[in-house]
C-alpha positions in Angstrom: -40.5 0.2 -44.7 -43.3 2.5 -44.2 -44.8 3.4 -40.8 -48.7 4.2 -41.0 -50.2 6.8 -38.0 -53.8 5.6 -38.1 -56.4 7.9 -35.7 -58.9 6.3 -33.7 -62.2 8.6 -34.1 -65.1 8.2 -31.3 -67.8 8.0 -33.1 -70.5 6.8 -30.4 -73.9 9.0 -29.7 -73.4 11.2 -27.1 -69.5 11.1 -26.5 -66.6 13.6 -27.8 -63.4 13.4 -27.9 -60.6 14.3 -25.8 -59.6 17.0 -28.3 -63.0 18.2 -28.7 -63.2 18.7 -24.5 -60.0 20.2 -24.3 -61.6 23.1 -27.0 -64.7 23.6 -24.6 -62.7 23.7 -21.4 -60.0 25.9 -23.4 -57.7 23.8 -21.8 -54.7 20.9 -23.7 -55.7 17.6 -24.8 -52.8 16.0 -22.5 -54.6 17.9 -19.2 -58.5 16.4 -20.7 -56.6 12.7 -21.0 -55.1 13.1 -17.3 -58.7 14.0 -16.0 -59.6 11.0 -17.7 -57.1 8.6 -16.2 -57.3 10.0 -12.7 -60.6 9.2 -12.7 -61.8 12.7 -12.2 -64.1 12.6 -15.0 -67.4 10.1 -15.1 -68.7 7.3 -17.2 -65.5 7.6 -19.3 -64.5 5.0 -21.9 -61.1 4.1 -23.7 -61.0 3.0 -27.3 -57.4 2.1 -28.0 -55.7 5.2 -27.4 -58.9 7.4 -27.8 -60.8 8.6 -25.0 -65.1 9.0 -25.4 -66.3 11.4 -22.8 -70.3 12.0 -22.5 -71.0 15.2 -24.3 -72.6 16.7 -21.5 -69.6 16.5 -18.6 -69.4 19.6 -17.0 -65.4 20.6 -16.6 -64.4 18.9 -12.9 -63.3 21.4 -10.4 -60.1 22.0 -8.4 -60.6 20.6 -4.7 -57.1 20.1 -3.8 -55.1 22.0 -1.0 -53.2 24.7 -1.8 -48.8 24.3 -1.0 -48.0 26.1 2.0 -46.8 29.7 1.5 -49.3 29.2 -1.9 -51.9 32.6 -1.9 -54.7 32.3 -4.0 -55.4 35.3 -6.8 -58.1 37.9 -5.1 
């Protein structure tokens, strides 16, 4: 029996992939599809197991509290 793999491209004006984010951010595809899931990124869409993210989404910024005894770099 033989087990196909097939990849779902976005291929919709003005959307990129997860993979292609993650490249601009310089961050992993898993930590773009999180962003996506958490709702931290806008006007998002889900094709399957594909995410299309408007080209033009800025990277969304950290705005939670730091652990006690955490020091920030500085």
């Amino acid at each position: 029996m033989h087990y196909y793999v097939y990849e779902v491209k976005v291929a919709m004006k003005g959307y990129v992939t997860a993979e292609k984010m993650a490249e601009r951010w310089n961050v992993s595809v898993r930590q773009v599809q999180l962003l996506c899931q958490n709702g931290k990124i806008d006007n998002v869409t889900r094709f399957g197991n594909a995410w299309a993210i408007p080209e033009d989404t800025l990277k969304p910024t950290r705005t939670g509290k730091l652990k006690p005894g955490c020091k920030t770099k500085g």
